[in-house]
C-alpha positions in Angstrom: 3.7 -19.3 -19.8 2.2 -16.6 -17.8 -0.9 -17.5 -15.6 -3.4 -15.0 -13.7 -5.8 -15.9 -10.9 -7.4 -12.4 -10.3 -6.6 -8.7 -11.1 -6.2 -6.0 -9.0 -10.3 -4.2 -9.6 -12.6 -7.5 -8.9 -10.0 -10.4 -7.5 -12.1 -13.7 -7.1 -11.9 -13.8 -3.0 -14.0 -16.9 -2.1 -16.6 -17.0 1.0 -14.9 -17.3 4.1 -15.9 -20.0 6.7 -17.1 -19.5 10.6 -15.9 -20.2 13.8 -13.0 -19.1 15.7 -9.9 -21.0 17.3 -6.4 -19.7 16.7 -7.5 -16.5 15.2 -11.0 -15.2 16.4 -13.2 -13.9 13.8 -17.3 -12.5 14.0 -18.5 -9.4 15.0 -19.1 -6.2 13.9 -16.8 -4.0 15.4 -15.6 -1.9 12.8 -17.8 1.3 13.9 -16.4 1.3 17.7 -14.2 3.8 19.0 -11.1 1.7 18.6 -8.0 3.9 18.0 -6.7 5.8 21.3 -9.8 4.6 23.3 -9.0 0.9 22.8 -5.1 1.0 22.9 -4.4 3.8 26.0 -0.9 4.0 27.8 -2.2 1.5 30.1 -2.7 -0.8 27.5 -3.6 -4.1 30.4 -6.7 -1.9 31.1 -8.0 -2.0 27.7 -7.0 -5.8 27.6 -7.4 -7.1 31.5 -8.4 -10.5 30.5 -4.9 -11.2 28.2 -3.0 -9.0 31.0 -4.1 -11.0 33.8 -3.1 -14.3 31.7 0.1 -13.2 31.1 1.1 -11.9 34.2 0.4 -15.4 35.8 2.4 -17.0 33.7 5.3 -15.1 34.3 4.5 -15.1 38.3 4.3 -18.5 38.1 7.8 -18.9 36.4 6.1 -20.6 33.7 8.1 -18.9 30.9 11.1 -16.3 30.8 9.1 -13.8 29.3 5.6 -13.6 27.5 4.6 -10.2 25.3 0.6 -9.3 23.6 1.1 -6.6 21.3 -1.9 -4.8 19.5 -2.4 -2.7 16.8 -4.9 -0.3 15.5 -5.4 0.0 11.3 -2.0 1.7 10.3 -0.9 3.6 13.4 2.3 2.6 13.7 2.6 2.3 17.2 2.5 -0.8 19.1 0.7 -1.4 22.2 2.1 -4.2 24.2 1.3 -6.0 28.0 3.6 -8.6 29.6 7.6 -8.5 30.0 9.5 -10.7 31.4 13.7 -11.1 31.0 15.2 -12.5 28.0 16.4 -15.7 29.7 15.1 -17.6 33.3 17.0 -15.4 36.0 18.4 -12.8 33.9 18.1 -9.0 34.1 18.1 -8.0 30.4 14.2 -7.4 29.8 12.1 -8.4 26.9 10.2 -6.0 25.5 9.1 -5.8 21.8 12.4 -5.8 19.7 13.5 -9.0 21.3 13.7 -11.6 18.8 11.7 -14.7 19.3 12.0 -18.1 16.5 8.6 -17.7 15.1 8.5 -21.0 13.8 5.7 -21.5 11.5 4.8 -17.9 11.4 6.9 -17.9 8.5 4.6 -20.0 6.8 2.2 -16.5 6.1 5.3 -14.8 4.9 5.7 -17.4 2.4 2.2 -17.6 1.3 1.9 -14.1 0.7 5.1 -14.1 -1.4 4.0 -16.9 -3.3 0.2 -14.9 -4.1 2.1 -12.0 -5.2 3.8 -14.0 -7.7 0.6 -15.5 -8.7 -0.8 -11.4 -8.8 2.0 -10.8 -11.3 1.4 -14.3 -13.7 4.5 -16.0 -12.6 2.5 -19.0 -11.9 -1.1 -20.0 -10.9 -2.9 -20.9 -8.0 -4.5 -24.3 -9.6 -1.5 -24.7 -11.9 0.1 -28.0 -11.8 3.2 -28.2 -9.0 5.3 -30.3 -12.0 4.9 -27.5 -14.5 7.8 -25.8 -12.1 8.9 -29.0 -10.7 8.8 -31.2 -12.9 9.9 -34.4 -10.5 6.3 -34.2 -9.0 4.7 -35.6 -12.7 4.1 -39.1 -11.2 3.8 -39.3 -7.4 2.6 -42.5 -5.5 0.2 -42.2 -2.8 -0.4 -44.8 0.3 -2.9 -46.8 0.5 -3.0 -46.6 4.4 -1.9 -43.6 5.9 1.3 -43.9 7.8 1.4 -47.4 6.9 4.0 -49.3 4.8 5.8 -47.7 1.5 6.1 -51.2 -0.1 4.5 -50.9 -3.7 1.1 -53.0 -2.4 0.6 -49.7 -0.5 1.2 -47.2 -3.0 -0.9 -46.3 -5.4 -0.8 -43.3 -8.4 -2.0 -39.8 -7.8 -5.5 -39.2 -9.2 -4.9 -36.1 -9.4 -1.7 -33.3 -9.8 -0.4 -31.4 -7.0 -1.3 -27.8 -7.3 0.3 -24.6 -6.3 -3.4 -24.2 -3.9 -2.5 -27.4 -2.4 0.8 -26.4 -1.3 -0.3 -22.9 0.5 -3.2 -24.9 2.0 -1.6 -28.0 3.4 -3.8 -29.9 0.7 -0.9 -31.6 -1.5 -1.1 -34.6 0.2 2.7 -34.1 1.6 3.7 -35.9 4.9 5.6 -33.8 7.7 9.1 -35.0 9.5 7.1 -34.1 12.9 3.6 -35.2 12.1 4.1 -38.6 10.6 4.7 -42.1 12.4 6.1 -45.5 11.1 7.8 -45.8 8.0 7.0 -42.1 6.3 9.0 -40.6 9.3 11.6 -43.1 8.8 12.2 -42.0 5.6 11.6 -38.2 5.9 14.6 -38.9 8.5 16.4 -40.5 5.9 16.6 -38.4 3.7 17.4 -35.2 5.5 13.3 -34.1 4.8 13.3 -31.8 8.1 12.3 -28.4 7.0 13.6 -26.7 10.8 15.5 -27.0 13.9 15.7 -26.7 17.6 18.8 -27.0 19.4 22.8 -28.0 18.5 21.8 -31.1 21.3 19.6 -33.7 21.2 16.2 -33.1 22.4 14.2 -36.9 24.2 11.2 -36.8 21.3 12.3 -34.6 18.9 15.1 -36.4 17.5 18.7 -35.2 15.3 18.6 -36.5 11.7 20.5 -34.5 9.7 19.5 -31.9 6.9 19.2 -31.9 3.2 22.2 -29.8 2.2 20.1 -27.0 0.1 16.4 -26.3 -0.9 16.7 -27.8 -4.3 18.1 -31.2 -2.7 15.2 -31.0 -0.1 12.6 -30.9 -2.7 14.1 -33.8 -5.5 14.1 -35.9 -2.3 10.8 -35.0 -1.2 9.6 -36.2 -4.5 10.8 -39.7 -4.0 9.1 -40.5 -1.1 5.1 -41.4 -1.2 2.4 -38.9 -0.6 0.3 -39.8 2.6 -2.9 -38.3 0.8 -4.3 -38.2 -2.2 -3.9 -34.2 -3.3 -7.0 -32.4 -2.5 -8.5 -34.5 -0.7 -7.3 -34.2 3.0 -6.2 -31.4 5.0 -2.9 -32.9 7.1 -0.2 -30.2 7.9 2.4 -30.4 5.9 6.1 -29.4 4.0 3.7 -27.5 1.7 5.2 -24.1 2.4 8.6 -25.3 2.5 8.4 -26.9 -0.8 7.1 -23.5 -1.8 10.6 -22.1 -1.0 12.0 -24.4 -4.1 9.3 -23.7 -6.0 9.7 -19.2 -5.2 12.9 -19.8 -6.1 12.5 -21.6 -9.1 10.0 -19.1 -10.6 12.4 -16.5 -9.4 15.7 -17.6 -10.7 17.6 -16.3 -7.1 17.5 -18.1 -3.6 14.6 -18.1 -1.6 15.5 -16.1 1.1 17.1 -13.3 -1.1 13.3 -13.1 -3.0 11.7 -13.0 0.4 14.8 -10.1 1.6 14.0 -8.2 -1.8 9.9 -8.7 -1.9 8.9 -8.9 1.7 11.2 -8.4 4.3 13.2 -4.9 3.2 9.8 -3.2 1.6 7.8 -3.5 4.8 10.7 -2.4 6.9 11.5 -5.7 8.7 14.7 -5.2 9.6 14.6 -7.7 12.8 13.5 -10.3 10.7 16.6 -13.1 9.8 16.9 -16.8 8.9 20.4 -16.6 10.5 21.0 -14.0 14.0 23.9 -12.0 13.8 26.5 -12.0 16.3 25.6 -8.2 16.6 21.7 -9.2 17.5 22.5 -11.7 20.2 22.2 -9.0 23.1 18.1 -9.0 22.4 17.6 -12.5 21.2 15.3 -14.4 23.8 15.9 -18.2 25.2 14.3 -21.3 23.8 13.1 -23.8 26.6 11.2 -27.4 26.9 8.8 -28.0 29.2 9.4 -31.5 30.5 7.5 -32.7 33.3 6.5 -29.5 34.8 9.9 -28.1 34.2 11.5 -25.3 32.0 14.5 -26.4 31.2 16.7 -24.2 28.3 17.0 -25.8 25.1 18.5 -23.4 22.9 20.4 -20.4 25.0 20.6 -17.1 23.0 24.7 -16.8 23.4 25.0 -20.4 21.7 22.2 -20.6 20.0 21.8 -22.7 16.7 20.4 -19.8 15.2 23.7 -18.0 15.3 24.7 -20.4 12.4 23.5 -20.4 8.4 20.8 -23.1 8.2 21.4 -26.2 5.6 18.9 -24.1 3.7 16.5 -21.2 4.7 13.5 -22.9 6.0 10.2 -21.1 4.2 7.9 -23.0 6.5 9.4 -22.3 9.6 12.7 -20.6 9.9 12.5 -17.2 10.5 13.5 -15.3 13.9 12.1 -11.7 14.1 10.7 -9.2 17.1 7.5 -8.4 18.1 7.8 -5.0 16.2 8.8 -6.3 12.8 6.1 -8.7 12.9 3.6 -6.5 13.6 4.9 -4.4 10.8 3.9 -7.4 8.4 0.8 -8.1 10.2 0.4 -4.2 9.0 1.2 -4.1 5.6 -1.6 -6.5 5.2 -4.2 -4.5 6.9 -3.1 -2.0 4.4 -4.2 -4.5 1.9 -0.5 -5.0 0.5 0.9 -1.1 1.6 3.1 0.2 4.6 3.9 3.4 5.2 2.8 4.6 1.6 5.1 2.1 -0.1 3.3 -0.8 -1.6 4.6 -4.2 -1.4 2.2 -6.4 -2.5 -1.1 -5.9 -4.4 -4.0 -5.7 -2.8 -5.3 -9.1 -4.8 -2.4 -10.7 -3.8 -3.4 -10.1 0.2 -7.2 -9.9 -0.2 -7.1 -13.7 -1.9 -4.0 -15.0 -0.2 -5.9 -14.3 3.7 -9.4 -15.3 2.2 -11.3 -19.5 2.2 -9.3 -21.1 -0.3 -9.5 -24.3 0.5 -10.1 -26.8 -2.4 -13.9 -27.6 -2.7 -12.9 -31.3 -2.7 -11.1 -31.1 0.8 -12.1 -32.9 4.0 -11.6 -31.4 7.1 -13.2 -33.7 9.3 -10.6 -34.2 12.4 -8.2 -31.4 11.5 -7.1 -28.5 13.0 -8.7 -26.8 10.2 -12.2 -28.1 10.9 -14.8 -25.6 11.1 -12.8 -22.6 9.4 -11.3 -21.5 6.3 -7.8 -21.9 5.0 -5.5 -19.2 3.3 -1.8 -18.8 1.7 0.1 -20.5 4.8 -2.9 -19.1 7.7 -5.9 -20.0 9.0 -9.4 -17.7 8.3 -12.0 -17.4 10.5 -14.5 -14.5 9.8 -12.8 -11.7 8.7 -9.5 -12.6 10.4 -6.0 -14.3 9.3 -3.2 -15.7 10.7 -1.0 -18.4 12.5 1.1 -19.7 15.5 4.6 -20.8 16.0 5.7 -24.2 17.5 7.8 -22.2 20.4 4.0 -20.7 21.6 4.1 -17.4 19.4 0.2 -16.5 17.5 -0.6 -13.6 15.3 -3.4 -12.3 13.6 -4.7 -9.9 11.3 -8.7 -9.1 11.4 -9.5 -6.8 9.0 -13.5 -5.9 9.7 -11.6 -4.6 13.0 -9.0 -3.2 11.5 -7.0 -5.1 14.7 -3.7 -6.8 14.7 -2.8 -8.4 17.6 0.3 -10.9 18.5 1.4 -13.1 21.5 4.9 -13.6 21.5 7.0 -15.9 24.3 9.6 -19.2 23.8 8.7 -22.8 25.2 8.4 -26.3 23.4 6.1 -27.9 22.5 3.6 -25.2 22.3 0.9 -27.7 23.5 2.9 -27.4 27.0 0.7 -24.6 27.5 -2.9 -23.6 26.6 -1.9 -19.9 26.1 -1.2 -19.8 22.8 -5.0 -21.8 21.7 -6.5 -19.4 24.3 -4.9 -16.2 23.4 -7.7 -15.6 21.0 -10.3 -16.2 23.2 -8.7 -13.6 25.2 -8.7 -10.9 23.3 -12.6 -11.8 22.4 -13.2 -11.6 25.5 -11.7 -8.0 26.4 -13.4 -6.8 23.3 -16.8 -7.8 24.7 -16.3 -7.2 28.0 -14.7 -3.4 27.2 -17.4 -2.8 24.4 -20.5 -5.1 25.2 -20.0 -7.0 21.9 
């Protein structure tokens, strides 16, 4: 069965809530002499605030290296402040083909590949997750958050999970790296970790092992207890990597050959992998921890658990790509679904999937979501779109601007630091100070 959720003339983009955190939204900039003016060859004087930022970190010896690129509409040329060296002491410099683990960045990828399928009729947006999966019919739901998974905690589902609640982190799902108690336990279990950090342990961050493939990740996931009822809670989430099963499904081809074929080769991301080749390993950055005021490497480039095929191509959190190829997504969707004249997805697909679409029966109260608007895998602020990475990357597309605009270093956990919450701020604050708006 074929199901549409808009068409390409009048696609039903929902209102799209205030505020500003991650991604800055507000203002009406789009009639200001942007273009060369904003993004000169001394790009730190256009942006003196995020230069200044950055360059203290890496005086400071806080990180290896930390890069703020910027983009205007589709020029295709982008404007980057910071450096650094690829690794703590070493003389190979970063500079925007480096590749950085985006972590959850990949989760926008995703979501836009899942809206295009949901352009095309492949599936809906409020059709029913067991329609595809069919092992999500019946899921029990705890009583008590976090608490116990014995059956007088448990209760049924009111309601089904939807293919919304999965881009939105709405479904109810727990996360391996969010949940306490018993939930974790069992994620642990049962190989429910949707990413990874290093080949050695890590104090707090723990080593269970894998599910062997996508399709084993999601018939596990289905055993173990939802933590909310669907719809009613925003709580991040395996939403997007359950998404992978369910692309793939839909598809009938592994996830990460739809995303090569739909996403990644059409917009010209050719830095973009779920595995590094050996050939790539002379530009791929260092991974470090900050531990008590320390950096301390975590995952070195030359032996880097990147080098090696994942249990299964992580859609929530598993790519590795440069700043260049991911501004070249972040431009695709200011081109409303076309790059370079080529058009990769439709411009329903992009214009819904970076819009409010929360569930009307969600709470936000408490989350990181609170106050803002919620779209396929990204969070919507104003006019604006996009999402960070646990290892301190952010990016952001904010299409009353027509500005793109990325911050891209390595350090865990991403909390170490206020840079990446601030980055935003940042940028709002060159853009007022430069302008007077």
């Amino acid at each position: 069965m074929a199901y549409t959720q808009f068409d390409e003339g009048g696609f039903s983009r929902r209102s799209i809530l205030k505020g500003g955190a991650l991604v800055a939204g507000g203002g009406m900039l789009a009639t200001l002499p942007f273009g060369s003016a904003l993004l000169a060859h001394d790009v730190s004087e256009a942006w003196p605030r995020v230069a200044a930022e950055i360059e203290t970190y890496l005086a400071e010896k806080k990180v290896a290296n930390m890069i703020a690129t910027f983009g205007w509409k589709q020029d295709d040329h982008v404007h980057n402040v910071g450096g650094g060296t690829l690794a703590m002491g070493g003389t190979t410099q970063a500079d925007i083909n480096s590749l950085y683990r985006i972590y959850s960045m990949t989760k926008p990828i995703t979501g836009m590949l899942a809206m295009q399928l949901i352009s095309e009729g492949k599936m809906g947006l409020d059709q029913p997750l067991s329609d595809i999966l069919p092992a999500f019919a019946n899921m029990q739901v705890q009583k008590e958050y976090d608490g116990a998974i014995t059956e007088d905690n448990l209760e049924p589902a009111k309601s089904p999970i939807t293919i919304r609640h999965l881009l939105t982190h709405t479904a109810g799902l727990g996360y391996q790296i969010v949940q306490q108690g018993p939930i974790k336990d069992e994620y642990d279990r049962l190989g429910l970790v949707a990413g990874q950090v290093s080949r050695v342990p890590i104090p707090g961050m723990g080593m269970a092992q894998t599910a062997e493939s996508l399709e084993l990740f999601a018939d596990r996931l289905a055993t173990v207890p939802l933590v909310y009822q669907p719809g009613t809670t925003w709580s991040y989430s395996v939403g997007l990597d359950l998404m992978g099963r369910v692309i793939e499904v839909v598809e009938g081809k592994p996830f990460d050959q739809v995303m090569q074929e739909r996403i990644l080769g059409p917009t010209g991301m050719t830095s973009t992998f779920f595995t590094v080749p050996q050939s790539e390993v002379g530009r791929f950055t260092t991974n470090y921890a900050v531990f008590g005021g320390k950096v301390i490497p975590i995952d070195p480039a030359a032996s880097s658990i990147y080098l090696d095929k994942p249990a299964f191509p992580f859609s929530g959190a598993g790519l590795v790509s440069s700043p260049r190829d991911y501004d070249r997504f972040l431009r695709m969707l200011l081109g409303k679904g076309m790059i370079d004249g080529n058009r990769v997805l439709s411009e329903g697909a992009v214009m819904v999937g970076t819009s409010n679409i929360l569930p009307d029966t969600v709470d936000l109260t408490g989350s990181w979501t609170e106050g803002h608007g919620y779209g396929a895998g990204g969070r919507v602020v104003g006019c604006s779109y996009g999402w960070g990475g646990a290892a301190g990357t952010a990016a952001m597309v904010d299409f009353k601007r027509g500005l793109r605009a990325q911050l891209f270093t390595q350090y865990m956990p991403s909390e170490a630091y206020p840079i990446q919450g601030k980055f935003s701020e940042l940028v709002e604050a060159d853009l007022a100070a430069h302008y007077g708006v």
